[in-house]
Structures are given as C-alpha cells and as structure tokens.
C-alpha positions as CSV (number, residue, x, y, z in Angstrom):
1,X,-65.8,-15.0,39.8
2,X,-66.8,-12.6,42.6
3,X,-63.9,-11.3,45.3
4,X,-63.9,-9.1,48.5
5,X,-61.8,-7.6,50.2
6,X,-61.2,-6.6,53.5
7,X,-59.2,-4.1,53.7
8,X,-59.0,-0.5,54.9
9,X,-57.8,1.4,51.9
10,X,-59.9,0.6,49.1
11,X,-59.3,3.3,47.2
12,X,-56.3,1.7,46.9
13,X,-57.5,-0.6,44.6
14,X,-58.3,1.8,41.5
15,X,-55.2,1.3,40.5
16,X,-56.5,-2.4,39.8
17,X,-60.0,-1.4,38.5
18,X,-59.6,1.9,36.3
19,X,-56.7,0.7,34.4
20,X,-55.3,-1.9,32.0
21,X,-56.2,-5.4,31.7
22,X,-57.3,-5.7,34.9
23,X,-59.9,-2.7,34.1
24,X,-61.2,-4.4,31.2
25,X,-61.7,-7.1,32.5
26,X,-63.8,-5.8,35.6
27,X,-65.6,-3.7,33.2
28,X,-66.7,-6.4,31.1
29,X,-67.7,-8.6,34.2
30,X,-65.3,-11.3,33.8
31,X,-64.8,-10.7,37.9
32,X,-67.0,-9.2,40.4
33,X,-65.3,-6.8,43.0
34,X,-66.5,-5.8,46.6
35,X,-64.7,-4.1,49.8
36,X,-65.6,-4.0,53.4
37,X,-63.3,-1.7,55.3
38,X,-62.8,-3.1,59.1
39,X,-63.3,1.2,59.9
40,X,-66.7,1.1,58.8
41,X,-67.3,-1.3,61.7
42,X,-65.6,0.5,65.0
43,X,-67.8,1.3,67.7
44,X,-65.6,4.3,68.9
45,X,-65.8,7.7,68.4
46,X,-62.3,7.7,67.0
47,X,-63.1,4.5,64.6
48,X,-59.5,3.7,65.7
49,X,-58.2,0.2,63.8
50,X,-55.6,-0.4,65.4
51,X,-54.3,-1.7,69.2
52,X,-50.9,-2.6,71.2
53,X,-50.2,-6.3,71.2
54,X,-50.3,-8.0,74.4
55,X,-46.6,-8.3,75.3
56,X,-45.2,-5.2,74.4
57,X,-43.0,-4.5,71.4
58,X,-43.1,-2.2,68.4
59,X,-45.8,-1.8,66.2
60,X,-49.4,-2.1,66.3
61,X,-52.1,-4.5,65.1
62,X,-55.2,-4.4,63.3
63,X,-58.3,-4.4,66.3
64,X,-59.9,-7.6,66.2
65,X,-63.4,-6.8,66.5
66,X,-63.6,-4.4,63.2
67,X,-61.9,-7.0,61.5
68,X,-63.4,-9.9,62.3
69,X,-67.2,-7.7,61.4
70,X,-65.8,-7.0,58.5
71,X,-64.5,-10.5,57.3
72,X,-68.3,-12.0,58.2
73,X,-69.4,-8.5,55.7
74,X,-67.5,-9.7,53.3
75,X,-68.4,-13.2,53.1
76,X,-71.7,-12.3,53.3
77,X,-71.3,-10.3,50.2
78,X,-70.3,-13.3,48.7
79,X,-72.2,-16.3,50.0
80,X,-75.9,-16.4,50.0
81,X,-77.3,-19.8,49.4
82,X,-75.3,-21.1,47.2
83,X,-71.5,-20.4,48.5
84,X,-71.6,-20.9,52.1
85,X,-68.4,-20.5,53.0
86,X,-66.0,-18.6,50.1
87,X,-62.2,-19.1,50.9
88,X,-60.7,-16.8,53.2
89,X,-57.1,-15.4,52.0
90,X,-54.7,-13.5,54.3
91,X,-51.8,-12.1,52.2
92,X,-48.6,-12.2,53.9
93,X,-45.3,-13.0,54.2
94,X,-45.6,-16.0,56.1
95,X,-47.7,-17.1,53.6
96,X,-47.0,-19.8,50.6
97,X,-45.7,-18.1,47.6
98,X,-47.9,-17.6,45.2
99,X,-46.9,-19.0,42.1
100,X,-48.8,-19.6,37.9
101,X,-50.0,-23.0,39.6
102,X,-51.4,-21.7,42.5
103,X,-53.6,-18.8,40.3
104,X,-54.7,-21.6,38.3
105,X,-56.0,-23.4,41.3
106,X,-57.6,-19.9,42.4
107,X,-58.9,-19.3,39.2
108,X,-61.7,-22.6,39.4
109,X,-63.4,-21.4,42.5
110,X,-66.5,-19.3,42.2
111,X,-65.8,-16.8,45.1
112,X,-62.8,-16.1,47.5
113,X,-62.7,-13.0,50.3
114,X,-59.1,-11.7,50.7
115,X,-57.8,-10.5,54.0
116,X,-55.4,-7.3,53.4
117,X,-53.1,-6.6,57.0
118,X,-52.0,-3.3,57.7
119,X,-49.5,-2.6,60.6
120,X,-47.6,-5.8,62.4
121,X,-50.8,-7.4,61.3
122,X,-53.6,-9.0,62.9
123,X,-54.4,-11.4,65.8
124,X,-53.1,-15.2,65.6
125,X,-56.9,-16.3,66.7
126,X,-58.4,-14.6,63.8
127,X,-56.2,-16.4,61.2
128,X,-57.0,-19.5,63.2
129,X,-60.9,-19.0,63.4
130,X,-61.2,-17.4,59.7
131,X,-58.4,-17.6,57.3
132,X,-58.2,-21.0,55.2
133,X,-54.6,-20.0,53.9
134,X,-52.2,-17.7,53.5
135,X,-50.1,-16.5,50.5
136,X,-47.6,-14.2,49.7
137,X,-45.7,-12.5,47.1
138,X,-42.4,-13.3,48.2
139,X,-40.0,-13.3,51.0
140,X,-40.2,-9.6,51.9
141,X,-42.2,-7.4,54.2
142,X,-45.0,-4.8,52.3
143,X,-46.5,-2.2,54.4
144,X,-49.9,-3.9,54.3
145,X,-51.5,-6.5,52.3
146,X,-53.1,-4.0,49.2
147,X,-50.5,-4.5,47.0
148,X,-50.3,-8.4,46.8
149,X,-53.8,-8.6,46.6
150,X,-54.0,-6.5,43.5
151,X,-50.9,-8.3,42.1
152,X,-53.4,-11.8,42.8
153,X,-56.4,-10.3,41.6
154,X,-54.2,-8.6,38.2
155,X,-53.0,-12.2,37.7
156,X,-56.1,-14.2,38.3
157,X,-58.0,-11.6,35.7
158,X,-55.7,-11.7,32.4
159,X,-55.9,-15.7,32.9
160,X,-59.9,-15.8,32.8
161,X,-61.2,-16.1,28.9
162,X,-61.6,-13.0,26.9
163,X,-59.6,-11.0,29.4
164,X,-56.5,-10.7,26.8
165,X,-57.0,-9.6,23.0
166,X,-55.3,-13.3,22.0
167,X,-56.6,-16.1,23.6
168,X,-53.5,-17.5,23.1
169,X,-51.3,-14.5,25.2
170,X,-52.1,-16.2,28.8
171,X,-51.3,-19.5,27.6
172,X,-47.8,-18.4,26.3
173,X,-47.1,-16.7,29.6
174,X,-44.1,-17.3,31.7
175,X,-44.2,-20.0,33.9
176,X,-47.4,-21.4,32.5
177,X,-45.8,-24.6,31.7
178,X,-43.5,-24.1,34.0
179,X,-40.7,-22.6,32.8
180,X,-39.5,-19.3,31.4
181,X,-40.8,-17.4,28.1
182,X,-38.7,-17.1,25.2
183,X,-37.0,-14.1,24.4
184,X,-38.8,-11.8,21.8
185,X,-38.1,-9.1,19.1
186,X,-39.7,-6.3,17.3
187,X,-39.0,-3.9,15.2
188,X,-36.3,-2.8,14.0
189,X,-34.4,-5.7,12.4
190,X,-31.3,-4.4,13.4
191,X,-30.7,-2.2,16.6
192,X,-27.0,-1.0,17.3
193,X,-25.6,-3.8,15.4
194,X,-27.6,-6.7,17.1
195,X,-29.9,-8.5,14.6
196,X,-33.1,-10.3,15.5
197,X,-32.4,-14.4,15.3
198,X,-32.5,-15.4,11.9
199,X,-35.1,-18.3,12.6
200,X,-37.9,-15.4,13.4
201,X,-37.9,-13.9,10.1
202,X,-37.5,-17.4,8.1
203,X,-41.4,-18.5,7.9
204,X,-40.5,-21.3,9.3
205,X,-42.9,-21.8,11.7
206,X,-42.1,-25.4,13.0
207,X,-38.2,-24.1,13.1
208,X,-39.4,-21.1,15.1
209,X,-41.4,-23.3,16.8
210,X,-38.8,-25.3,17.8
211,X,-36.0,-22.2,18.6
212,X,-38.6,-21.1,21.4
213,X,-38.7,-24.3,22.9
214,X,-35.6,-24.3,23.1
215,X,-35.1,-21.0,24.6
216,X,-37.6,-21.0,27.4
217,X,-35.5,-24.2,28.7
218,X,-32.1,-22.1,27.7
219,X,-33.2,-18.8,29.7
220,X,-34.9,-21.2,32.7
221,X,-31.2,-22.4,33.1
222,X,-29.9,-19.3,33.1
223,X,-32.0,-17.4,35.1
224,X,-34.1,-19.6,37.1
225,X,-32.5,-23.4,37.7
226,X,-34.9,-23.8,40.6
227,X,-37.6,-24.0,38.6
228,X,-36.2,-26.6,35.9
229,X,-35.4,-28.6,39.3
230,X,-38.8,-29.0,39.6
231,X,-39.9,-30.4,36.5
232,X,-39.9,-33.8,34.6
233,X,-38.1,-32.6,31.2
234,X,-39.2,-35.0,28.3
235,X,-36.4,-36.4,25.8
236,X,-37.1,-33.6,23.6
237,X,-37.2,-31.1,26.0
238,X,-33.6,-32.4,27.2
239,X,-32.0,-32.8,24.0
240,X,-33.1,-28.8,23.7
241,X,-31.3,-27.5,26.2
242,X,-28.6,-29.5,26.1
243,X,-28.3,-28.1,22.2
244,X,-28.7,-24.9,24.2
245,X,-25.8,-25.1,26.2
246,X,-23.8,-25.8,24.0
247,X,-24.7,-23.1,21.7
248,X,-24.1,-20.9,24.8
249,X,-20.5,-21.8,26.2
250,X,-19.2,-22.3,22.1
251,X,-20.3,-18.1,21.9
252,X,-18.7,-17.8,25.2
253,X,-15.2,-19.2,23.9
C-alpha cells in the first residue's frame, strides 16, 4: 500500500514511522510513505501558506495555489500508469467518522493521498475539485489534520498481515466484529484482593471461549449501547448477554 501526504509538517510524522508497530511495519515495507509539503510549492519570497478568507472573520486558511501543487505532487507520487487517480482524503471534522469498518474498506485499495489542514482549513473549491471524501476522528476540532492522519495510517498498518507478532491480535481487536473486546488479566493472580475470573485459569478453552463472548456483548452494553444498536445479535449472542445482565444486577444487589 503506498500513501502521501500533503501536509506541511512532516516531520511530524516520525512519531508514526520511527516507533512501534507502525515503525515496523514501514520498515518492513508493508506500506509505502511519501510527503509533499504545500511550502515547497510557494512562489513568494516569504513561501507564506496561509491567506484571509474572503468575508472576513478569524483565522486564516491554507493558500490554495501551494496546496492544490502539492495535492497533483502527491498523486503523482502515487499514480503512474497503473493508479490514475488514488483517493484523495481530507481529514476533518466535518468529515465521516472513521470507524474498524471504514479502515477495512481503506485497507483493499492500492494507494490513497491524504490531505492534512492546518489553520481554519482550506478552500471549499479545492475539496470540491480534489477531495473524494472526508473523515474524521471524532466530533472535536485538532489544530491541523497530522494527528488523525497518523491515527489512520497507525490503524490501517497493524491491520495489514505480518504487521502484529500474532496474526491473530488484529483479528481480536475491539470493534472488529463489531463490538467491544473482552476484559483481560495478567499476572498476578491476585492483586489487592481481586482475583482473575476463575474460567481463565480452568483450561477450559471452549468455557473461556464462551466467557469472552460473553463479555464483549456485556462491556458493549455497558460502555458503548450505540454500537450493539447497530448490530443483528444471533440467538446465541443474545442469550449471552442476557446471561450477562443478569450476572451483573444479581452482584449489584
């Protein structure tokens, strides 16, 4: 998978590529990463960015010109023969959330550019003209699109195969089916008088099996009911947490 960026603080992004998962993974090739900085592409002697929206009001926004060169850079970078046109992402807050389906859908497509704002952000015309969609971390305002991109490339990378030391750690992940991961323990058994869940240390392994089911629906309920509201729970899957409630209110009484 090959990304750029377009953004005008790369070296913000050795955060992403010097460390962790995400390092690895670059390392070992398992995604291909490019900037083009909108600065490298001013005309003035000041390489200013940045310009007063028409209408007055606070804030600035990124100069179109720059970033529109460096958008066409980027997807240059890219393209070739054989992509002609990578999707263009603009991370922002108007954007759709980006969710474990969403990086999934990402995660098929040979090459994608990513747009990173700075300021108010940029002009209306270039996300008509150049962005495909836009996506966002959540309902809150960043101080320019870096962050969130790193979060999407981070997430996008310890999905790909061999980017984890199990194969099987990205496919247990929160939210992968949908809902919550169950709660784990480590060492030591016992830890200011709480003890781990007798079912981890039986050798059961359909009963333990069968306890984490059960708790990813239980902690989805308690934590996140949105996202059970969006899902078709199977008989089992309902007969689980309604074992799971009950387990709950009867250690509430």
């Amino acid at each position: 998978m090959r990304v750029a960026v377009v953004t005008l603080l790369p070296g913000m992004f050795s955060a992403l590529t010097e460390h962790g998962v995400s390092g690895r993974g670059i390392s070992a090739g398992l995604l291909e990463l490019s900037f083009c900085n909108p600065r490298d592409f001013c005309r003035d002697k000041h390489r200013s960015v940045d310009d007063k929206p028409f209408g007055g009001g606070p804030g600035m926004l990124m100069k179109t010109e720059p970033l529109l060169a460096a958008i066409s850079a980027a997807r240059a970078k890219l393209g070739g023969q054989e992509i002609r046109k990578p999707r263009c992402i603009y991370l922002s807050p108007q954007g759709q959330r980006i969710n474990q389906q969403k990086l999934t859908e990402l995660a098929t497509l040979e090459a994608i550019t990513l747009v990173c704002g700075r300021y108010q952000g940029i002009d209306a015309r270039v996300i008509e003209a150049e962005i495909d969609e836009e996506l966002s971390l959540g309902d809150f305002v960043l101080s320019g699109g870096e962050i969130a991109a790193m979060a999407l490339l981070d997430a996008l990378i310890r999905i790909k195969p061999g980017a984890l030391g199990d194969e099987g750690s990205a496919a247990q992940d929160s939210l992968t089916d949908g809902l919550l991961h169950a709660p784990e323990y480590t060492r030591p058994q016992l830890h200011e008088g709480k003890a781990v869940p007798p079912v981890l240390l039986s050798g059961d392994h359909a009963a333990i099996a069968r306890w984490r089911k059960k708790q990813a629906l239980g902690v989805t309920w308690l934590k996140r009911p949105d996202l059970l509201e969006q899902l078709e729970l199977s008989r089992e899957q309902k007969e689980l947490l309604e074992e799971f409630k009950k387990e709950y209110w009867t250690d509430r009484v």
